[in-house]
C-alpha positions in Angstrom: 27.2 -21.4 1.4 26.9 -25.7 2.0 30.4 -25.6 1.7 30.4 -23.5 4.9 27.7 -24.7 6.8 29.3 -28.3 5.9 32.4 -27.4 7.6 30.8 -25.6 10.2 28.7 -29.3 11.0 32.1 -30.9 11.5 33.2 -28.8 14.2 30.0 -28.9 16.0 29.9 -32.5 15.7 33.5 -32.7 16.9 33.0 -30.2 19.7 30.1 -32.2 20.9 31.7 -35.9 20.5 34.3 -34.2 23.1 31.9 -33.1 25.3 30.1 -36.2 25.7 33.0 -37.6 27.0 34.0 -35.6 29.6 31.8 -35.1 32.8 30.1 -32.5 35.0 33.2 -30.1 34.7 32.0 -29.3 31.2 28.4 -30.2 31.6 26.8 -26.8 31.2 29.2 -25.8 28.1 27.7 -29.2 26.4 24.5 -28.3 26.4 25.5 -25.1 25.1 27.3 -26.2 22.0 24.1 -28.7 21.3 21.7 -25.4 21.3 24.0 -23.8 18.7 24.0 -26.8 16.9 20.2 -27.6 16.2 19.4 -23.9 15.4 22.4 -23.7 12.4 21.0 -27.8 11.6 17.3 -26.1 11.1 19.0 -22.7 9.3 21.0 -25.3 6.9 17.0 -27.1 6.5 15.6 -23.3 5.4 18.6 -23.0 2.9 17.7 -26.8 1.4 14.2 -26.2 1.0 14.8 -23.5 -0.7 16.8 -25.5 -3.2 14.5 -28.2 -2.7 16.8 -30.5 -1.2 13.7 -31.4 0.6 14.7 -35.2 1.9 18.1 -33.5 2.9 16.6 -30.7 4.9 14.2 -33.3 6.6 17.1 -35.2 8.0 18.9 -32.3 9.1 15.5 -31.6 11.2 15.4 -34.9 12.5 19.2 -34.6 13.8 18.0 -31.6 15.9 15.0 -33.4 17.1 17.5 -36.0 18.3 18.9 -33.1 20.4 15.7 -31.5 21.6 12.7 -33.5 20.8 10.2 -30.5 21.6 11.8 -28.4 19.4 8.9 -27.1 17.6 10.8 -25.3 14.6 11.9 -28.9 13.5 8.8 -30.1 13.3 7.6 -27.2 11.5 9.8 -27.5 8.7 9.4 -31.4 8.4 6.1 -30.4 7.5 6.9 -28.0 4.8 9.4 -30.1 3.5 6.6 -32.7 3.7 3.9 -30.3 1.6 6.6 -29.4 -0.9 6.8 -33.1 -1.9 3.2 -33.4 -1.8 3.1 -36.3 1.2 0.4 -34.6 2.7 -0.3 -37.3 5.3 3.8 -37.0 6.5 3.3 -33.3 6.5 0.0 -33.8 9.0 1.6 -35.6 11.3 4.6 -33.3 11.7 2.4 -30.5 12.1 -0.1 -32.3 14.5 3.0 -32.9 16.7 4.1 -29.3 16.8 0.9 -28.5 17.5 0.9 -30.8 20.2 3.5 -28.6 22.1 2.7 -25.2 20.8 -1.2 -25.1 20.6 -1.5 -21.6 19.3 0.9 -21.8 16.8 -1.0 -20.0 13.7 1.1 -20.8 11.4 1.3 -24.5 11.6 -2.3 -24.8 11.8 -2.0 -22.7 8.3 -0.1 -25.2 6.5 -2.2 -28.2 8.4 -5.1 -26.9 6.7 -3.0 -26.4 3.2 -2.4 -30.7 3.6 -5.9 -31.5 4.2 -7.0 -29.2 1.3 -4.8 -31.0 -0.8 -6.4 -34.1 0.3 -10.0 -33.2 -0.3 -10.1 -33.2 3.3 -12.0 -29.4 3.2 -14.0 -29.5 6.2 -10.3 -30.8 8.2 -8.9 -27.6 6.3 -11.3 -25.1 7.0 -11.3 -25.9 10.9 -7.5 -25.7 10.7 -7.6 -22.0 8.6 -10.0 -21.1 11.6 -7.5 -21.9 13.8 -4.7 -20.2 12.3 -7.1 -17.2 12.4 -8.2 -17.5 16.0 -4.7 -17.2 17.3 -3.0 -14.6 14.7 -5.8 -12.3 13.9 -3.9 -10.4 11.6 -2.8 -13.6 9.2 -3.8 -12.4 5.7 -2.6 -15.1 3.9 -4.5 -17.9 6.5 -7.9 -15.3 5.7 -7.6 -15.6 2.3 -7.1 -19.7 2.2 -9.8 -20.0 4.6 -11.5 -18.1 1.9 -10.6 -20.2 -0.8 -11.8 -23.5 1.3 -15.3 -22.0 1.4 -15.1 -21.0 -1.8 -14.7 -24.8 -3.1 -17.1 -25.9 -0.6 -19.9 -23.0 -2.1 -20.3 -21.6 0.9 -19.9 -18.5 -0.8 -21.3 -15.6 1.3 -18.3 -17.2 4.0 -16.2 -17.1 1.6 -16.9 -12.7 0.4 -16.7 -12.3 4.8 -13.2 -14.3 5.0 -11.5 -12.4 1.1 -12.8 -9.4 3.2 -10.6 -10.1 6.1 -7.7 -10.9 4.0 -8.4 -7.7 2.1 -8.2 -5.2 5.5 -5.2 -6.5 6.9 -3.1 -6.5 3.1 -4.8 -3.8 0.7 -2.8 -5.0 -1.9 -3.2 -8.7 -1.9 -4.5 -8.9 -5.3 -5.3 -12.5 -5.3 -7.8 -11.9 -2.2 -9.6 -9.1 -4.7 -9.6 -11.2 -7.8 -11.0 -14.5 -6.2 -13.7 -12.1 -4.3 -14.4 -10.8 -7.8 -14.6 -14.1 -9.1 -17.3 -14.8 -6.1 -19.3 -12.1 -7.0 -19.7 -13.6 -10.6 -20.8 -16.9 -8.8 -23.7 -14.9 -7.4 -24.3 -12.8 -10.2 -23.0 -9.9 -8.8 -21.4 -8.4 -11.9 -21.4 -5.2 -10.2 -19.4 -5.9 -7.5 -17.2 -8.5 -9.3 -16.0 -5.8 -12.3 -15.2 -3.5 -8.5 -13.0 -6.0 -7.6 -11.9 -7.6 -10.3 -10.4 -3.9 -11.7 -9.1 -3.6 -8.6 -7.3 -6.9 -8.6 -6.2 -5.5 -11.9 -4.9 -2.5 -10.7 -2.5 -4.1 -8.5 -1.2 -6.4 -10.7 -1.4 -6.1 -13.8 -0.3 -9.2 -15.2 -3.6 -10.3 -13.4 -4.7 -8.2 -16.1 -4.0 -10.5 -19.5 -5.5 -13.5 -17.5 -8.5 -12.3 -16.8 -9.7 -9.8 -19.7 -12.1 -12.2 -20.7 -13.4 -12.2 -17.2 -14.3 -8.9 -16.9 -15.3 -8.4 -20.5 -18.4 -11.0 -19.6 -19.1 -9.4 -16.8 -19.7 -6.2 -18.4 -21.6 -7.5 -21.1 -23.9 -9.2 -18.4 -24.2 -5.7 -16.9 -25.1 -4.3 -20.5 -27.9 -6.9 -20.6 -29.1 -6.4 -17.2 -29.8 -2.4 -18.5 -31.6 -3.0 -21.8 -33.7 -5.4 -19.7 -34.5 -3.1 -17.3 -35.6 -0.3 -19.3 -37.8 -2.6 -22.0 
């Protein structure tokens, strides 16, 4: 599949090299060939990332930013290419330009707010999930690391309202029920918590061997909770 896309590069890059030099006669069909050209340049950058080839799939973004320097998909995947290697202040910057251009895009204020979270930056990443949120109010996975954010910042009961969200819009997001079980426990909720935690559990049930311990405590709590109440 590089091989082709390799081969594919050269003739763009010769078709373009003879459009440059010729004039207004074949103006139009330049700029044509060029938009072909940065959308298979930011395909090829999908395909590296994938095969985390991340430096290689950041220069094959910048070439199509040299042909269109508002192309936001470019910029996009700088920035994931950016988070994959962990150079979280790179990645920032490539998503604050995009952003720049396409205000409401959801998704890059998603993975802005995974960078700062990475940096310990969790106030920065909880007004980015919010974001994300506000302009794609059916993002489950932005919900559920907004959720996470106000989880490691204790704000807990923001945290239940945000797994909650995640939760209506993908019933079987089993990582949204297990980390609002594990909330529950935070607050001693061991009712709730066993709820979702089994629930989690019932989803995936390789959650299941992780987390017997888990619910096992929480159940004992529960057990405790009754003899005390009836002494």
């Amino acid at each position: 599949e590089s091989e082709n896309f390799g081969e594919s590069f050269k003739n763009f890059e010769d078709a373009i090299n003879i459009n440059d030099s010729i004039k207004s006669p074949e103006f139009k069909n330049r700029i044509a060939i060029k938009y072909e050209y940065k959308i298979k340049l930011i395909d090829k950058a999908k395909l590296e990332i994938e095969k985390k080839s991340y430096d290689t799939a950041i220069n094959d973004c910048n070439k199509a930013t040299e042909l269109d320097s508002t192309y936001i998909d470019a910029y996009y995947y700088i920035g994931i290419a950016n988070n994959e290697k962990k150079e979280y202040n790179n990645a920032i910057d490539y998503f604050k330009k995009l952003i720049d251009l396409t205000p409401k895009h959801a998704k890059a204020w998603n993975h802005l707010g995974f960078s700062y979270e990475k940096l310990d930056q969790f106030d920065k990443a909880i007004d980015s999930y919010k974001k994300a949120v506000e302009f794609e109010s059916n993002y489950s996975v932005a919900y559920f690391n907004l959720a996470n954010a106000y989880k490691h910042e204790n704000q807990v009961d923001f945290a239940i309202e945000s797994y909650k969200k995640a939760i209506e819009i993908d019933q079987n997001h089993a990582y949204a029920w297990l980390f609002m079980g594990y909330t529950y426990l935070e607050k001693n909720d061991y009712f709730s918590a066993i709820q979702h935690l089994e629930k989690a559990i019932s989803i995936d049930q390789k959650i299941g061997e992780e987390i017997a311990d888990s619910v096992s405590n929480a159940k004992n709590s529960i057990e405790k909770l009754q003899k005390i109440s009836t002494i």
